[in-house]
C-alpha positions in Angstrom: 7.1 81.8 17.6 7.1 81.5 21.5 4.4 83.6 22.0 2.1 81.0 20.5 2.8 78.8 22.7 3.6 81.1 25.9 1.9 83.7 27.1 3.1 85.4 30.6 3.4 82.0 32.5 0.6 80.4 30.6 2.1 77.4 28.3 -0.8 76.9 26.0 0.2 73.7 23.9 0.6 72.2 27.3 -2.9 73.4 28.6 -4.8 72.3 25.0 -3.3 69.1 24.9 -4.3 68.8 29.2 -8.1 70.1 28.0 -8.0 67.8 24.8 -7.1 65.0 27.4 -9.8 65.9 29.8 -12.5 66.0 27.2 -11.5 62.7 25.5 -11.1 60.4 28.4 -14.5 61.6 30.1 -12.6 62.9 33.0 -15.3 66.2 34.1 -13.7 66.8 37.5 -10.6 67.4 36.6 -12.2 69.0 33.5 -14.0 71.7 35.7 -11.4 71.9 38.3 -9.1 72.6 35.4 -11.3 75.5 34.1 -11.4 77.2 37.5 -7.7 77.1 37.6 -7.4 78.5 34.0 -10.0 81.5 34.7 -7.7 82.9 37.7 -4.4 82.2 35.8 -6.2 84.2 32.7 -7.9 87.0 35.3 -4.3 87.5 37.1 -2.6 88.1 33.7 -4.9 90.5 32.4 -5.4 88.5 29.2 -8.1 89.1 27.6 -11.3 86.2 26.9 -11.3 87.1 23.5 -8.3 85.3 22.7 -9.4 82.3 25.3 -11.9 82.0 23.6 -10.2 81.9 19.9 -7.7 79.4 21.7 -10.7 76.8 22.9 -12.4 77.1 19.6 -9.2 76.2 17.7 -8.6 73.6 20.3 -12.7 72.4 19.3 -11.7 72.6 15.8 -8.5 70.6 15.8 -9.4 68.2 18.0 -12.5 67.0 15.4 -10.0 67.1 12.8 -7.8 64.5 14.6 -10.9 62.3 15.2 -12.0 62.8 11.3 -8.1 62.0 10.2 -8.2 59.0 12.8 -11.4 57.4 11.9 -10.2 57.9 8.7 -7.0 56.5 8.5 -8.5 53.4 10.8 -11.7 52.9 8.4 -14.1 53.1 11.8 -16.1 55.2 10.8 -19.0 55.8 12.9 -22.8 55.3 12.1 -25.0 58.1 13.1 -26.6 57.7 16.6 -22.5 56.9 17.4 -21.4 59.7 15.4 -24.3 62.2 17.3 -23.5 60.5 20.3 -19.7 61.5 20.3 -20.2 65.3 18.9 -22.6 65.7 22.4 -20.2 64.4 24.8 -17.4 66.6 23.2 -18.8 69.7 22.8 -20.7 69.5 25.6 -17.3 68.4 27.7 -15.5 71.8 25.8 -18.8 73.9 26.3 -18.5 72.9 30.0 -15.2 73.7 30.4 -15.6 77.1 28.7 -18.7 78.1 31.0 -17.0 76.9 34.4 -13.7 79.4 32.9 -15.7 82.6 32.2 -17.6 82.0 35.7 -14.5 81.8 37.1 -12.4 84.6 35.6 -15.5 86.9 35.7 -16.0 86.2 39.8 -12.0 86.8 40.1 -12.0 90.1 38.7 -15.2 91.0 40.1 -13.3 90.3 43.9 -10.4 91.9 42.6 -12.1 95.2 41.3 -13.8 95.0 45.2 -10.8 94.5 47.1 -9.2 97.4 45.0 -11.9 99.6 45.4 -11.6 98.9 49.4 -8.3 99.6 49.4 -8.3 103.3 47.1 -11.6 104.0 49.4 -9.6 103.6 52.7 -6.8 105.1 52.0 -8.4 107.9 50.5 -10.2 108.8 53.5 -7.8 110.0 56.0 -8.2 111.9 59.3 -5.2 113.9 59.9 -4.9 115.0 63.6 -3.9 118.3 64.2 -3.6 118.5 68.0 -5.2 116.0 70.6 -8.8 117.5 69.5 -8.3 118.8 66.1 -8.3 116.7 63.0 -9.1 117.2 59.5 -10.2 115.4 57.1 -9.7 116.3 53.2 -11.6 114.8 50.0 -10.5 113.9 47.2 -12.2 113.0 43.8 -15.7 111.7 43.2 -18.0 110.2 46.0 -20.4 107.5 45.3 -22.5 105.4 47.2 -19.9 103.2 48.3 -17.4 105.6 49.4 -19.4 108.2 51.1 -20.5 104.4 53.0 -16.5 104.3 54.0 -16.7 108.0 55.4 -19.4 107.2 57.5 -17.4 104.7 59.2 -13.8 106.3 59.2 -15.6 109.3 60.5 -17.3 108.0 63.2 -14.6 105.7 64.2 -12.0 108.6 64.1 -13.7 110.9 66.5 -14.4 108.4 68.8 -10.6 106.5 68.5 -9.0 109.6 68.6 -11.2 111.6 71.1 -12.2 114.6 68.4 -13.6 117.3 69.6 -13.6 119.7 65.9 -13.4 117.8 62.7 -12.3 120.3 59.4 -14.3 118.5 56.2 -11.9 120.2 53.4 -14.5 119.4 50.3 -12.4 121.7 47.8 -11.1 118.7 46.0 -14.2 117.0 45.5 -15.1 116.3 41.6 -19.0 115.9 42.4 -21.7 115.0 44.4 -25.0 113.1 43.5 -28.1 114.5 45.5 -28.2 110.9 47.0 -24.5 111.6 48.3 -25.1 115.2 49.2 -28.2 113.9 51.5 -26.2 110.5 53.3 -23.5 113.5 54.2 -25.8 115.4 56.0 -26.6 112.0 58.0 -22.7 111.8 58.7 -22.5 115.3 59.8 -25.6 114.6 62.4 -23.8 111.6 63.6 -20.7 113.8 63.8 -23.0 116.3 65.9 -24.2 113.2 68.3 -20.8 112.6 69.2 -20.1 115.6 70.5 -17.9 116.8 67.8 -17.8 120.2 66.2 -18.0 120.1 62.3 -16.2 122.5 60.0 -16.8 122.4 56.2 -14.3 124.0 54.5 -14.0 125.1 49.9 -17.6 124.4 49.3 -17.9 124.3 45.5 -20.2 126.4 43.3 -22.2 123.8 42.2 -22.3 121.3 44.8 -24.0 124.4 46.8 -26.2 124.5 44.0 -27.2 121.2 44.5 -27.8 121.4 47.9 -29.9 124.5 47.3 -32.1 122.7 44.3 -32.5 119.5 47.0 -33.5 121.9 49.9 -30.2 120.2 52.2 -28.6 122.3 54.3 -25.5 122.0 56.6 -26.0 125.4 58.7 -27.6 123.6 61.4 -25.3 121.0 61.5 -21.8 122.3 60.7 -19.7 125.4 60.5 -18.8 126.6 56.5 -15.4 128.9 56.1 -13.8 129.7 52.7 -10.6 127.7 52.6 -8.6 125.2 54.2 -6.0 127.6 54.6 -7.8 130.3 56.2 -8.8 127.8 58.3 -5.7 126.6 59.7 -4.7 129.7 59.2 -7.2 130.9 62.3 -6.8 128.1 64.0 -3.3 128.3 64.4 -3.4 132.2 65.0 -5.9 130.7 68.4 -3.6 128.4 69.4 -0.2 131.0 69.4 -3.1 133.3 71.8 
């Protein structure tokens, strides 16, 4: 029986009869300030606006029933131009409240599927340093727009924070590219080349080479291609003991 009332911190008896209150007594800024609260509160719980929306529709319901039952019981009722006049300022004070929530859960999760997206993109782009001019730099997973933007910039950063001088691209792990992608790489491994770095691609995939092939891109000019990451380290290692 509690969870009609409670839902994660969210005491809904106490929010309908706080909305009911709102809409009654003409109060719209605390009615829309209200709403902006309630689409965070709903956003951060993961609740879904399905059942918001079944709550402020029973709370639209219920509250005509009271004002039916207390006209009613009173004998007042209404004539028609008052009767009109009242269903317009409440439903339109409930229909507010309802758009002001859904604008303001839906621009929550929108900022929080950003900042989460910011957050798996950087730390899934990261340079590991091998010696004071070595580094590599493994991908993982599928690379979009967006992130292949965030390796641009951890790229060019990296080589010129940490004084890079040959940068391993490890693309073995990579699910796939879009020709779009494939293209804005090439860019970032010119940049790389401006800088005075030496690029290394490393597990080149069947079909991504495919897809450079079809697109007419090619990294020769631009960047060294070996097998694996291992054999690569493996060389460079086997250098370094010389």
């Amino acid at each position: 029986m509690q969870f009609l009332f409670l839902l994660g911190n969210i005491d809904l008896l106490k929010n309908a009869q706080k909305l009911s209150l709102y809409v009654v007594e003409k109060k719209e800024e605390q009615l829309v300030a209200f709403a902006k609260q309630e689409g965070i509160a709903w956003a951060e719980h993961a609740l879904t606006l399905a059942f918001k929306l079944e709550w402020v529709q029973a709370i639209r319901r219920t509250l005509w029933h009271f004002l039916y039952q207390y006209d009613r019981m009173n004998n007042h009722f209404n004539g028609r131009e008052e009767f009109y006049a009242l269903e317009k300022r409440i439903n339109d004070r409930i229909d507010q409240f309802l758009n002001t929530l859904l604008i303001s859960y839906s621009k929550y999760k929108d900022e929080l599927i950003a900042s989460q997206r910011d957050l798996v993109e950087n730390l899934s782009v990261h340079i590991i340093p091998l010696s004071q001019s070595v580094a590599v730099l493994p991908l993982i997973g599928m690379i979009d727009i967006y992130r292949i933007q965030t390796i641009e910039e951890k790229v060019l950063m990296g080589i010129s924070d940490l004084k890079i001088q040959t940068l391993i691209i490890d693309l073995s792990g990579i699910a796939n590219m879009e020709m779009h992608v494939v293209d804005h790489f090439q860019k970032i491994l010119t940049g790389i080349s401006i800088m005075g770095c030496k690029a290394i691609i490393t597990g080149l995939r069947a079909d991504l080479v495919r897809t450079m092939i079809h697109s007419g891109i090619s990294f020769e000019d631009k960047a060294a291609a070996k097998g694996t990451l291992q054999q690569t380290l493996k060389e460079y290692l086997e250098q370094n003991r010389l």
